[in-house]
DRENMAR-591490 format. One record per residue: y, x negated, z negated of N, C-alpha, C in turn. Coordinates in steps of 0.02 Angstrom, whole numbers, plus 50000, padded with zeros to 5 digits. Each point is the difference from the previous one (the first is absolute). Layout:
YXZYXZYXZ
...
This chain:
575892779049453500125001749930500414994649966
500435002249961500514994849959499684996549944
500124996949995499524995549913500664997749969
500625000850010500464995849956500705004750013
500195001349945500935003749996500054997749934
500775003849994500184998249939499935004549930
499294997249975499725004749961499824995949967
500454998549923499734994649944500215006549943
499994994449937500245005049933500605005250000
500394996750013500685003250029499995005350033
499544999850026499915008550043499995004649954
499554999049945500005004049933500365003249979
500015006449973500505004049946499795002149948
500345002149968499555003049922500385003649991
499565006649945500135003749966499435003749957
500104997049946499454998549948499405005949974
499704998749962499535003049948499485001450043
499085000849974499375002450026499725003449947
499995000049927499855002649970499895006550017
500575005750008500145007650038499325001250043
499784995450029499495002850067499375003849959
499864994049946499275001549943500185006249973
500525000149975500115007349976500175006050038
500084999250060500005006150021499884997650102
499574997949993499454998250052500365005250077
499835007349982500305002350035500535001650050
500684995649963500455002450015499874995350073
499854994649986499884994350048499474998550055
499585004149987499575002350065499705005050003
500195005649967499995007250008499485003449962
499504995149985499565004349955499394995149977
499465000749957499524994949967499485002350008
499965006450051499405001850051499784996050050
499525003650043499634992550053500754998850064
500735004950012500424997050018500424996749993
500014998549930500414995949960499654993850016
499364999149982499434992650025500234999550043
499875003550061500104998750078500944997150015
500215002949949500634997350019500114993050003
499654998049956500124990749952499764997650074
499535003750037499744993050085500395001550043
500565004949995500445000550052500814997549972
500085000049924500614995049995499854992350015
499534998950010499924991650008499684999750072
499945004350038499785000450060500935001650033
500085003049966500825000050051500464993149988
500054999749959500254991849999499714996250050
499395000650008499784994350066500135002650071
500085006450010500345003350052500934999750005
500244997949943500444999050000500254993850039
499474995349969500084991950031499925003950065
499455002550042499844999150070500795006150050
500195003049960500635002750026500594994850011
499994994949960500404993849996499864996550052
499275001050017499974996650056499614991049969
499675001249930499574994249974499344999749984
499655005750032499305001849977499635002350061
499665001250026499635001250046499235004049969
499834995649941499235003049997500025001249903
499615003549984500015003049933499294999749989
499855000049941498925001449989500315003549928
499785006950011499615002149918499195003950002
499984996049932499324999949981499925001549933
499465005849993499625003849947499394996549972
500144995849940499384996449979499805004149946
499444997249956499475002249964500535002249948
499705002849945500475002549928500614999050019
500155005950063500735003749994500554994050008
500044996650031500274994250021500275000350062
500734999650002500454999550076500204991650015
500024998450041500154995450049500474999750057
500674998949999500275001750055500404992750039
499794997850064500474994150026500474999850063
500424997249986500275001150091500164993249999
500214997050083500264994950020500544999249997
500575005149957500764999350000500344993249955
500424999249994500374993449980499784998349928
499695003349967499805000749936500784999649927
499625005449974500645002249931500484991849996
500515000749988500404993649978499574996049948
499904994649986499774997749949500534994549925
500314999150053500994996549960500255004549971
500264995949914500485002049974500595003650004
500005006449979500565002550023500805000249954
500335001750044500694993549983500165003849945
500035006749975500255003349945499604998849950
499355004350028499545001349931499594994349976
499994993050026499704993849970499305000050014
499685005850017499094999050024499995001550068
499294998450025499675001050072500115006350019
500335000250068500125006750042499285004749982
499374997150004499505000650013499835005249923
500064998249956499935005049930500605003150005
500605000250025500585004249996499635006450040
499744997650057499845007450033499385002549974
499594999349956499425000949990500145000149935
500544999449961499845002049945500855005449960
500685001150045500485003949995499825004650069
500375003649940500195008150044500604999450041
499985001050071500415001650031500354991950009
499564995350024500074993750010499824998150065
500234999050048499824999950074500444997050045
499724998550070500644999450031500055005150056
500085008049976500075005550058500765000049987
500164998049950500675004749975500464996250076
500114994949986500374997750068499824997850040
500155000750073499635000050059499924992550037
500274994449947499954994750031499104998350006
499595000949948499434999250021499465004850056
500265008249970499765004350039500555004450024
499754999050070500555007150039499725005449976
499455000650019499525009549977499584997649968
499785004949931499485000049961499915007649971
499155000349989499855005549968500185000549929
499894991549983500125000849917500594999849996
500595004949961500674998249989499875000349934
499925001649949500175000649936499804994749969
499564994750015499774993649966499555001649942
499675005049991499505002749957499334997450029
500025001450044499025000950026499594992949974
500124995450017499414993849988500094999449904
500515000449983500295001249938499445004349945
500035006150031499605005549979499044998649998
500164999550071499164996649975499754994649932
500304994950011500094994649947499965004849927
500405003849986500075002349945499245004549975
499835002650071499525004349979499315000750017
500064993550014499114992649992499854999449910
499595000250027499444995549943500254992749992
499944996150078500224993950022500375001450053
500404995150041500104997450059500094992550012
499764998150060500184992650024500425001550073
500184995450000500794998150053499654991550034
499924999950076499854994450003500544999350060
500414996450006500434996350058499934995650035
499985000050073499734993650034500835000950023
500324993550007500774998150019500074991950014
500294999450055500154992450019499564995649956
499295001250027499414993749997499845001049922
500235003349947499775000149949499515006849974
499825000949947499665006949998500064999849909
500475005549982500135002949931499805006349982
499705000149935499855005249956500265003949928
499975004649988500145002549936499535007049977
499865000149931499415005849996500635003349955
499835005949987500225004449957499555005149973
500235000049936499535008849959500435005049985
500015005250029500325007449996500884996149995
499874996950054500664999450019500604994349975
499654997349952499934993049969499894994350008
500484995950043499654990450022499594998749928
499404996350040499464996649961500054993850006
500354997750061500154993050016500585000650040
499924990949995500925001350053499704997050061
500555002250056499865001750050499744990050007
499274998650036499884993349997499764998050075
499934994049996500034998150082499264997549989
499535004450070499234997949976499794998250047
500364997850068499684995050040500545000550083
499794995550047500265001150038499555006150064
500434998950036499895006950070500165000050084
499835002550029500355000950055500285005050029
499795005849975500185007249986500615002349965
500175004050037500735005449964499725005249982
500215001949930499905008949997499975000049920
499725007149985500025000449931499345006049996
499784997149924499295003849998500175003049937
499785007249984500105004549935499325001749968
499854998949954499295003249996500025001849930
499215007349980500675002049932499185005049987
500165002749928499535004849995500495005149952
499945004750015500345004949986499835001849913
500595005449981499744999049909499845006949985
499245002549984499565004749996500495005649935
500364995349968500415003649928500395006150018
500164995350075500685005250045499825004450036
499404996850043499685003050042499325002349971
500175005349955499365004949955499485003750065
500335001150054499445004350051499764997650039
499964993950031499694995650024500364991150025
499694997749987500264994650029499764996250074
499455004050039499785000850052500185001650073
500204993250028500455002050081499415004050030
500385003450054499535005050039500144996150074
499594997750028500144997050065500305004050054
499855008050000500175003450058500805001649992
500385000249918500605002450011500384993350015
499814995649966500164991650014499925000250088
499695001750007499784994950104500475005950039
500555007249974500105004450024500914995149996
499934999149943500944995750007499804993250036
499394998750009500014991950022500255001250091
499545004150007499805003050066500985002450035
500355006349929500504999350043500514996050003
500064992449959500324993449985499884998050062
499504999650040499764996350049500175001850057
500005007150006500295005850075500764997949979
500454999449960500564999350009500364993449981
499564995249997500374994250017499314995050043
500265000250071499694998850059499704993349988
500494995149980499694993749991499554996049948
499925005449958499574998049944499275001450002
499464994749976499475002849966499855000549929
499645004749987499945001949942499194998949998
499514996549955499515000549998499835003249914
499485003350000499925004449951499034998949982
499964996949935499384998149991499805004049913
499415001950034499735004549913499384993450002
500234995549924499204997050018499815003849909
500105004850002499735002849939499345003450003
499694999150099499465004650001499444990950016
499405003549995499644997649993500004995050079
500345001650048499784997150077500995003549991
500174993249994500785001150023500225003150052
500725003749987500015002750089500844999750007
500064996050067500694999450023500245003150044
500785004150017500125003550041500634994850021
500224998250066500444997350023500535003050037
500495003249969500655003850040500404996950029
500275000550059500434997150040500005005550082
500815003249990499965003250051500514997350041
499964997450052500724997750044500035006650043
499905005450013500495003749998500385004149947
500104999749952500244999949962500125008949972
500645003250013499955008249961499675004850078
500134997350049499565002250045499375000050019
499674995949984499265000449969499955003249958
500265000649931499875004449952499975007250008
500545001650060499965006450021499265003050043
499934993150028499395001950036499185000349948
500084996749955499594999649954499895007149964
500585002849993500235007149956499445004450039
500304999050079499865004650048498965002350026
499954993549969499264998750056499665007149981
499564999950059499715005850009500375006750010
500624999650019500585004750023499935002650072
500145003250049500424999450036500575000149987
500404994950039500834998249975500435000950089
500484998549968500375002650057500854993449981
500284997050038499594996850060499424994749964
499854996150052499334996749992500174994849947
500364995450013500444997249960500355001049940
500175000349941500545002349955500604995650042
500525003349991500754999650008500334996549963
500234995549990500444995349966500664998350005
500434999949934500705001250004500044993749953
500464996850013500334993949976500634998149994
500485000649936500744995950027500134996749921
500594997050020500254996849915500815000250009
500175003749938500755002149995500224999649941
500454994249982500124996649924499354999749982
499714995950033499344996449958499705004349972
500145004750019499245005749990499724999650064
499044997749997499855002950062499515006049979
499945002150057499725006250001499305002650058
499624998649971499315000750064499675006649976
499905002150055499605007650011499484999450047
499475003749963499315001150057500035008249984
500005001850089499685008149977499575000450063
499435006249972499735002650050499735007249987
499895001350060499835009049984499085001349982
499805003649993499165001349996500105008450024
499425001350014499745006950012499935004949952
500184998349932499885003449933500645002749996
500155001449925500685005449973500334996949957
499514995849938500424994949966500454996050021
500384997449945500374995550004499784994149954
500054993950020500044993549974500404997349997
500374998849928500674995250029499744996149938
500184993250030499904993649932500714995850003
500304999649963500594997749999500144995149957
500284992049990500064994349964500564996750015
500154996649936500604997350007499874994549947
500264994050045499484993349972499504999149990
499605004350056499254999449969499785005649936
500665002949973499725003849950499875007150035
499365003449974499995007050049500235005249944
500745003050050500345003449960499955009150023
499614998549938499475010250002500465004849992
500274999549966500695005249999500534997750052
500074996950031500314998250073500554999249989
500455002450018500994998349987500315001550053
500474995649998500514998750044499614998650082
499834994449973499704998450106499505004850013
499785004449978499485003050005500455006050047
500475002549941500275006350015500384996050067
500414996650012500164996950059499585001850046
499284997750001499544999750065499905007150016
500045002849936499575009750035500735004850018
500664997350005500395003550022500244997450067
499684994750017500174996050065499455002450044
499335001949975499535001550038500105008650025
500245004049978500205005450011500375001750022
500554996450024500754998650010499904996750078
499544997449992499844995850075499605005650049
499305003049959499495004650027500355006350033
500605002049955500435007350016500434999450046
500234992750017500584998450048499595000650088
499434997049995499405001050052500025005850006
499755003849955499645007550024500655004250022
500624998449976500615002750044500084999150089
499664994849995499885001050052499714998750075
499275002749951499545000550041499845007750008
500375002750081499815007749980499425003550001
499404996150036499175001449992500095003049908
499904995349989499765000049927500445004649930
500584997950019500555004249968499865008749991
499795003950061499835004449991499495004249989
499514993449982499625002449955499945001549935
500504999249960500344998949927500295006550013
499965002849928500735008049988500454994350002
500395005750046500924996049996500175000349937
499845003649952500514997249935499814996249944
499444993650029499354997949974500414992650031
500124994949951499884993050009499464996649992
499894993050005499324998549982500164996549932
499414999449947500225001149926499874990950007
500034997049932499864994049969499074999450019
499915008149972499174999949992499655001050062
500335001650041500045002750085499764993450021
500304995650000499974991950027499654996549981
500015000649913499474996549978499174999750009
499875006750005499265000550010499704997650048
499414997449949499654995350043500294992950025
500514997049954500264995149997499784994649958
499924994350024499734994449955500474993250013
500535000249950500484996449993500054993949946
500034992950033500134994449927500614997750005
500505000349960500504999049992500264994449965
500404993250012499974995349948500644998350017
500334997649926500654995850013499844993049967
500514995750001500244992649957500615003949997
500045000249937500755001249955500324995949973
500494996950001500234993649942499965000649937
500625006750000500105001249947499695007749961
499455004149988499715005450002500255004649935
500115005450008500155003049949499305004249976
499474998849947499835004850011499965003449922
499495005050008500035005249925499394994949972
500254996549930499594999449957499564993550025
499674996449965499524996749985499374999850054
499805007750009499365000950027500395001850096
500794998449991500164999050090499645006650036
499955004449989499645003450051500605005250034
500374999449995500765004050048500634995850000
499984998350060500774997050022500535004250008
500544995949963500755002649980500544997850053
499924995350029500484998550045500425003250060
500535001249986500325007150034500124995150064
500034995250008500184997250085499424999150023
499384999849994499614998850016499615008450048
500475005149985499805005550024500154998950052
500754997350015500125003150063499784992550060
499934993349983499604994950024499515002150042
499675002749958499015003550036500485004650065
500355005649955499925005250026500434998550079
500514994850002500364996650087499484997150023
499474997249980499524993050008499405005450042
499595009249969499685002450038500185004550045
500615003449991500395002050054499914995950064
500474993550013500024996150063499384998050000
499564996849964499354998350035499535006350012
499975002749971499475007450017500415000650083
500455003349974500475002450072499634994950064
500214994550006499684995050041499405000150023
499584999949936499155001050039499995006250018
500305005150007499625006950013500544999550091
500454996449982500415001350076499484998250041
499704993249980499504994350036499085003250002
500035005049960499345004350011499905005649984
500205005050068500175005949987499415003249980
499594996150045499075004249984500225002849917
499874995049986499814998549917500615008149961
500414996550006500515005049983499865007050017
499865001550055499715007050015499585002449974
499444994349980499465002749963500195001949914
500434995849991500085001849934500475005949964
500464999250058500345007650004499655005449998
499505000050053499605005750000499465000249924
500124997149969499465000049956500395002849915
500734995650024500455004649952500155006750013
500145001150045500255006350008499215004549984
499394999350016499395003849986500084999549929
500114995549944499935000349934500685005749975
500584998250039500655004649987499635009250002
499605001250062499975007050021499264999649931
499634996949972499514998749952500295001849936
500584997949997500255002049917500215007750010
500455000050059500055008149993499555004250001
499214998750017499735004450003499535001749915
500044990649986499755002149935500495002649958
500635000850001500375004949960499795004049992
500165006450066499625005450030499255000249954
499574994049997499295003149993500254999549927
500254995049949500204999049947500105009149965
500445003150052500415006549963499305005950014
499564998350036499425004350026499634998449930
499784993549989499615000649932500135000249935
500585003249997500125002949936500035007949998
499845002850090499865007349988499195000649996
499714995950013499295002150007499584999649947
499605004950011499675003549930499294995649968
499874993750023499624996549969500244997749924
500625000349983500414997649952500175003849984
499954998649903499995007349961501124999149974
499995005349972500795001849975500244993949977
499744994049979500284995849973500094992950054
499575001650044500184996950072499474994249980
499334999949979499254998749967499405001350059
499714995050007499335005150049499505003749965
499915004950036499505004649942499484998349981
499734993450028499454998049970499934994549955
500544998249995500114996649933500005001449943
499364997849955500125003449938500344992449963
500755002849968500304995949997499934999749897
500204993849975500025000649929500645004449973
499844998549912500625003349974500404995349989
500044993249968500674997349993500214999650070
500724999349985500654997650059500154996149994
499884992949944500404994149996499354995850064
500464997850031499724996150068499544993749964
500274997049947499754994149976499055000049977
500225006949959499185001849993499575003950034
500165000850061499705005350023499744995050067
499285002750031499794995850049499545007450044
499874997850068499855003350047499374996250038
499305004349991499554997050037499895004250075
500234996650065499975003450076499184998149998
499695005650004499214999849994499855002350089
499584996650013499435003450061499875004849997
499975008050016499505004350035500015004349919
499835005350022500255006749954499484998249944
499204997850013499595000849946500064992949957
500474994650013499934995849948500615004549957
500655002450034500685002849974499775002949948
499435004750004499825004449968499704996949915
499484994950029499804996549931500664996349952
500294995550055500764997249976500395005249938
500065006450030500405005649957499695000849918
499415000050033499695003449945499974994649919
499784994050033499944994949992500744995149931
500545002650047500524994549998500315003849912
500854993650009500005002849928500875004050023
499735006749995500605004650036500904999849978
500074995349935500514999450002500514995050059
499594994749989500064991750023499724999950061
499725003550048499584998450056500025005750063
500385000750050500135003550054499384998050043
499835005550024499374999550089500115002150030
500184995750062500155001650064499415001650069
499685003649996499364999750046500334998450086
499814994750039499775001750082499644999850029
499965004550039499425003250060500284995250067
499465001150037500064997650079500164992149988
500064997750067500214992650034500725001949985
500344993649961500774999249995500084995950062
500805002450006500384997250076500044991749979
500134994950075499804992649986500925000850016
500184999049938500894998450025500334994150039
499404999050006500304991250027500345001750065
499625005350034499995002550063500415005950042
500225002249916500535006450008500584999549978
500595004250039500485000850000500415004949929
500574995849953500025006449926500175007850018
500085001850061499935008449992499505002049996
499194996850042499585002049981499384996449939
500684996749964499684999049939499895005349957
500825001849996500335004849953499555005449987
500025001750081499505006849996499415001650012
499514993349987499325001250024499795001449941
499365005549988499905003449947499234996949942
499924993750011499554996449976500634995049956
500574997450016500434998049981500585002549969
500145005250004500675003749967499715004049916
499414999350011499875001449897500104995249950
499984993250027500114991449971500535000750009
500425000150051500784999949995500245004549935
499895008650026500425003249951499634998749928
499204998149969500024998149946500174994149965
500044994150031500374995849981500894999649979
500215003950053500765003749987500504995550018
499894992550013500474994450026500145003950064
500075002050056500064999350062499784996350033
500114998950063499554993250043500754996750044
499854994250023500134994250035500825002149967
500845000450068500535000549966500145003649946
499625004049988500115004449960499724999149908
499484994949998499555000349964500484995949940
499935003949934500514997949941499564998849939
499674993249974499665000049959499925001949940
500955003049954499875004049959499755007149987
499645001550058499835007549997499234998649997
499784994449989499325000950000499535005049943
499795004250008499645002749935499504996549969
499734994250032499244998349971500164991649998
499744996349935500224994050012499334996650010
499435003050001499334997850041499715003950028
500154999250083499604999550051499305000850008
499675001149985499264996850001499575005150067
499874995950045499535001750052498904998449985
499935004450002499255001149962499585003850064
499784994750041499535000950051499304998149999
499635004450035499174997749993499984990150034
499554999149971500004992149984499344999050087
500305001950041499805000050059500424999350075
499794999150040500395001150071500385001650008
500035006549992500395006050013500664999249961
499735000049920500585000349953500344992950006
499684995350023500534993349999500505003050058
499785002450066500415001550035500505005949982
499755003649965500795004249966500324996449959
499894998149979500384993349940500504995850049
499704997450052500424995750031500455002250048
499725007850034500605004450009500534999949960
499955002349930500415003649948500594994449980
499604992049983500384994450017500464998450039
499695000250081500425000450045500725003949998
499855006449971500655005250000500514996749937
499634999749954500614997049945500094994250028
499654993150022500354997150010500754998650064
499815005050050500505001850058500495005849957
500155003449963500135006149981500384999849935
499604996849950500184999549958499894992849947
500214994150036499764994849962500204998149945
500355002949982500294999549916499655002549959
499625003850012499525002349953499544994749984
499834996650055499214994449990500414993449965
500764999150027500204993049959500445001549947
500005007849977499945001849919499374999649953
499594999450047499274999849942499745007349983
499975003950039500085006249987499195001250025
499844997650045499525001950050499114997949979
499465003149981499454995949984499415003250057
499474997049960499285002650049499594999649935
499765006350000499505002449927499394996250050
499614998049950499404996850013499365004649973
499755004250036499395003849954499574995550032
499455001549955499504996249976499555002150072
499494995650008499294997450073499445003849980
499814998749912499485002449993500205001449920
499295005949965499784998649941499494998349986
499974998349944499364994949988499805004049912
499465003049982499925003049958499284997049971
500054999349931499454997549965499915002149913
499395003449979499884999249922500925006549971
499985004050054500655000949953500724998250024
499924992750030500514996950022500515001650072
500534999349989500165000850079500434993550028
500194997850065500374996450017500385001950071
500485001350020500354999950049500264991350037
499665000350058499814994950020500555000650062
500434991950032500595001050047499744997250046
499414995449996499564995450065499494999349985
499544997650050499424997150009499844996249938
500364993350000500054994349955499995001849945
500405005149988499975003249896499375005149993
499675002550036499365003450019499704996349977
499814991650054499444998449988499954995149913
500704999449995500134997349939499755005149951
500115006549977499735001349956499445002850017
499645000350041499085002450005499804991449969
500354996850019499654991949966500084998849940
500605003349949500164999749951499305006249951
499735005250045499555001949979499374998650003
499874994450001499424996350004499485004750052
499505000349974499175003350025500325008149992
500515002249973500025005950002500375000450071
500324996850013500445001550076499575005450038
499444999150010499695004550063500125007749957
499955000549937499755004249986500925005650008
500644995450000500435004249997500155003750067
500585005449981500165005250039500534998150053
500064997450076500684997750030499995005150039
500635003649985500325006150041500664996450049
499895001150076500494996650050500355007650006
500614998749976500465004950020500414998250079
499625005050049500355002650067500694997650000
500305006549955500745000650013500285003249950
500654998749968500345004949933499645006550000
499825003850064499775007649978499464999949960
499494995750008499464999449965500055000449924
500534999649979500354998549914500145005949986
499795003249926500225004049984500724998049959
500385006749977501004998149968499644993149944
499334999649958499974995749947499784992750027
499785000650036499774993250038500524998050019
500425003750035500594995650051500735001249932
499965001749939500404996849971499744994449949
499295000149998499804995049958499874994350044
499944996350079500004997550054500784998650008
500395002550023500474999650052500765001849975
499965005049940500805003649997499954997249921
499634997349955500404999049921500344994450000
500565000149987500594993949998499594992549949
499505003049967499614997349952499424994150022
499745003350044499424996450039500034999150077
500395004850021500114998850081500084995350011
499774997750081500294991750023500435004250078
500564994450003500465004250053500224991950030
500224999550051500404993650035500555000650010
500574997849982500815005550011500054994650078
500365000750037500145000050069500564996250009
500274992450012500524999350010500054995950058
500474995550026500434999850083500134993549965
499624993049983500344994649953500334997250117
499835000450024500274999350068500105002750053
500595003650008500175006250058499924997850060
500064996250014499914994850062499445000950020
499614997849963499005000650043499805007049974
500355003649959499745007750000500195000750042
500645001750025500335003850043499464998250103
499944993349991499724996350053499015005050010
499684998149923499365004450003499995006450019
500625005149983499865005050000500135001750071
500474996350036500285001250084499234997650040
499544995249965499544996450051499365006649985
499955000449925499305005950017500175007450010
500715001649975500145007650014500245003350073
500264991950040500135002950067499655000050038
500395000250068499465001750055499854994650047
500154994549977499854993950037499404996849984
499265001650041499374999049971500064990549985
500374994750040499764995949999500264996649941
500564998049976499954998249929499695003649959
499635007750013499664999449922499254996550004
499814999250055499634996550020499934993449995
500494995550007500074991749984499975001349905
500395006849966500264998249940499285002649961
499375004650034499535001049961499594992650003
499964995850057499674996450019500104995849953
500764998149998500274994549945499804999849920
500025008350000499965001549913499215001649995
499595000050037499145003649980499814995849959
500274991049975499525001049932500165004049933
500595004749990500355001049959499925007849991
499625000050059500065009349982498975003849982
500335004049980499245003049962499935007750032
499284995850043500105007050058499385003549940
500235008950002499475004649986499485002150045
499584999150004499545001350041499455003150003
């Protein structure tokens, strides 16, 4: 690791004003919700990944202390602390206290960085309560505090050191941040986790001592996006055993790829550029999925086994190849073009065709060098190729069949009267006799019921033609009205809440986690729209003098029989079975009034270990769900 370049004041640039951030918070880290918070530990967390791309950092610690308090340090060369030659003050408040003051702009300090705009450490500062800045640099150790973005002192020299690096620590400002000012450790340890899979040589240690018995997680993967792939994968069968790895650098772009196949239908692609994971994808993205198709189709030309198993006038698609693909994709860009602030789609038109020469010849190569492999995956495209045609075929079958009324509706949906999607919500109920109370029950403008019967299909395990058309599943499809997987278009949704309302037992957790399973393979835009909940009806009632209470546990049970002193014995506790047990007034005074209902809305704050849970308990590989129940049994609440 390097400890010394030429990185003093001078490195510095400016281009003024911070005021703008306070007033419109947003523009600068996207929002003053809990991702806007989360943003402030990842602009000052990329700066120290910045150093370790430089090649000056090796190890990082952030830490979650008591009253909402961040902490972040690395071992990199620490912020300049010298006068800088223009602006007359310490490099050290130039970057911590101007906008767009850094040294990304020219590449003498950094070749690649995530931060280009010189906003991020900036932004935080502004939108603290406090921050402190501590610098350890050639044997000395300097400080400066600030309030909402304001030196409180000048930058002062408070002792000596032996240490390099720079420490940030800060409490965020509750004025700005009206909805919480509360880090969440799991979405925090989900960017720490993929900082760590993609830059090999770093550790990242990650400490909450905000709980009562501190707890530290230590990341460090030296295999680096190929581990991550395997991490994606566990509890898979994958194909080959190994992920596959592609590597080159062309004008200082490099370009590393991990792929591997699984036994499933999804696709996984995670794609980054500088470390930033870019969700709307771009340029290298579109590069990689026209090289992978381009390579797969050049094979199956000719291989004549396999070839004629395909209609001749049938190529294999983008989606043909992809399925069941679990791909991490990463560049170092110098210079990155991307959309906006929040980086999430790369613009760089050379960078298409880079990837796209870079997986051509290396794909080409490993598959010359392992035909096994290649065969297998051919054969697995071409089965998904003859799979779409058939779900066409079944696609054009279920719009003749008579379960679905003239408006292309299942008939057992009693659906509401408004049409504006915004107000209108849909409860998928269990079993005809809760549907029945639900109807009666609900409030018929604002509230659609969807009743199902029987065991729903486990999609984890099936192929989308016989998604399309399995008949426990195609009434959710056509009443929801999005479509499913390529097809699925989120402005057609009719219902903008979801709500799944199962008996508070065995059975119904396991339709629930079916129904999960499918949106989340099927349709995951729905769950990371916020669309998706779980009505909570009530365990018991508890009746006294007149009184009633709808009770959600044990614990609020025994709480109010105690709150009724000596009368407790004398009240009424009714254990409701299952929704049927409810008549339409119970289960809207319980479960359906927007007024009193309790519901959990459903969201994905990490696709990564969803995607990972749902492959380990929904598939068919008994032994990770086995290590993963073993792992998680203090956490789960068996019914019994």
């Amino acid at each position: 690791m390097n400890t010394s370049a030429d990185y003093s004041a001078s490195s510095i640039q400016v281009l003024k004003g911070l005021e703008a951030v306070r007033k419109r918070p947003g523009m600068y880290i996207g929002s003053t919700g809990p991702n806007g918070l989360h943003h402030l530990v990842y602009e000052v967390v990329d700066n120290s990944i910045d150093e370790s791309m430089a090649g000056f950092c090796d190890r990082i610690v952030v830490t979650l202390e008591k009253d909402d308090v961040c902490r972040i340090e690395d071992n990199g060369r620490g912020i300049p602390v010298d006068i800088h030659p223009t602006e007359k003050v310490s490099a050290l408040e130039l970057v911590l206290t101007r906008l767009h003051a850094g040294g990304k702009f020219n590449k003498s300090a950094y070749k690649v960085s995530g931060g280009l705009h010189g906003v991020g450490v900036s932004c935080v500062n502004a939108l603290s309560v406090w921050m402190e800045a501590t610098v350890e640099t050639n044997g000395k150790k300097y400080c400066q505090r600030y309030e909402k973005g304001i030196p409180k002192t000048q930058v002062e020299e408070i002792g000596t050191t032996d240490r390099h690096g720079t420490t940030i620590r800060w409490k965020s400002d509750p004025t700005i941040f009206t909805e919480t000012t509360t880090y969440d450790f799991d979405v925090l340890a989900k960017r720490l986790r993929e900082l760590a899979f993609l830059n090999s040589g770093i550790t990242i240690v990650f400490r909450d001592e905000r709980l009562e018995t501190p707890k530290e997680t230590v990341l460090r993967f030296e295999g680096g996006i190929k581990e991550f792939v395997t991490y994606i994968d566990e509890g898979k069968t994958v194909l080959p055993a190994e992920p596959i790895y592609l590597m080159g650098t062309e004008n200082d772009v490099i370009t590393e790829v991990a792929l591997q196949y699984y036994d499933g239908y999804s696709e996984n692609i995670f794609s980054y550029v500088n470390d930033i994971n870019t969700v709307e994808g771009g340029t290298h993205l579109d590069g990689f999925k026209v090289a992978l198709t381009f390579v797969l189709n050049r094979f199956l030309e000719n291989n004549a086994k396999l070839s004629k198993k395909i209609d001749k006038d049938e190529k294999l698609t983008g989606d043909d190849v992809r399925a069941g693909l679990t791909v991490v994709l990463s560049l170092k860009v110098p210079e990155p073009q991307f959309e906006g602030q929040t980086k999430t789609k790369l613009g760089n038109t050379d960078v298409r065709s880079i990837v796209d020469s870079l997986v051509k010849e290396k794909l080409t190569l490993y598959f010359e060098q392992n035909p096994a492999v290649l065969e297998k995956i051919l054969e697995k495209a071409v089965n998904e190729a003859n799979a779409r045609v058939a779900a066409r075929k079944a696609k054009e079958a279920t719009r003749r069949k008579s379960g679905l009324d003239s408006f292309g509706l299942p008939g057992k949906l009693s659906d509401c009267s408004s049409k504006i999607p915004a107000e209108c919500e849909v409860y998928i109920v269990e079993g005809d006799s809760a549907g029945g109370s639900a109807k009666k029950g609900r409030d018929s403008k604002h509230q659609a019921i969807l009743p199902l019967w029987g065991k729903m299909l486990n999609v984890e395990k099936t192929r989308i033609d016989k998604v399309i058309n399995n008949d426990k599943l195609e009434p959710v499809i056509a009443t929801l009205g999005t479509g499913i997987g390529k097809d699925f278009n989120i402005n057609k949704l009719r219902y903008h809440k979801i709500i799944i309302m199962a008996d508070a037992d065995v059975d119904g957790s396991h339709i629930r986690t079916l129904l999960l399973t499918f949106f989340f393979r099927y349709m995951p835009q729905i769950i990371e729209g916020g669309y998706v909940y779980l009505a909570m009806p009530p365990l018991y009632k508890v009746s006294y003098n007149k009184k009633t209470w709808y009770v959600y546990d044990d614990d609020e049970k025994t709480g109010i029989l105690k709150e009724l002193g000596e009368n407790g014995s004398k009240a009424s506790v009714q254990r409701y079975k299952g929704l049927g047990e409810m008549d339409g007034t119970q289960l809207w005074e319980t479960t359906m009034d927007p007024e009193t209902r309790k519901m959990k809305q459903v969201t994905i704050p990490d696709a990564v270990a969803a995607d990972r849970i749902f492959s380990v308990c929904m598939g068919e590989e008994v032994e990770p769900r086995r290590r993963f129940i073993e792992e998680n049994a203090l956490y789960a609440n068996l019914d019994i």
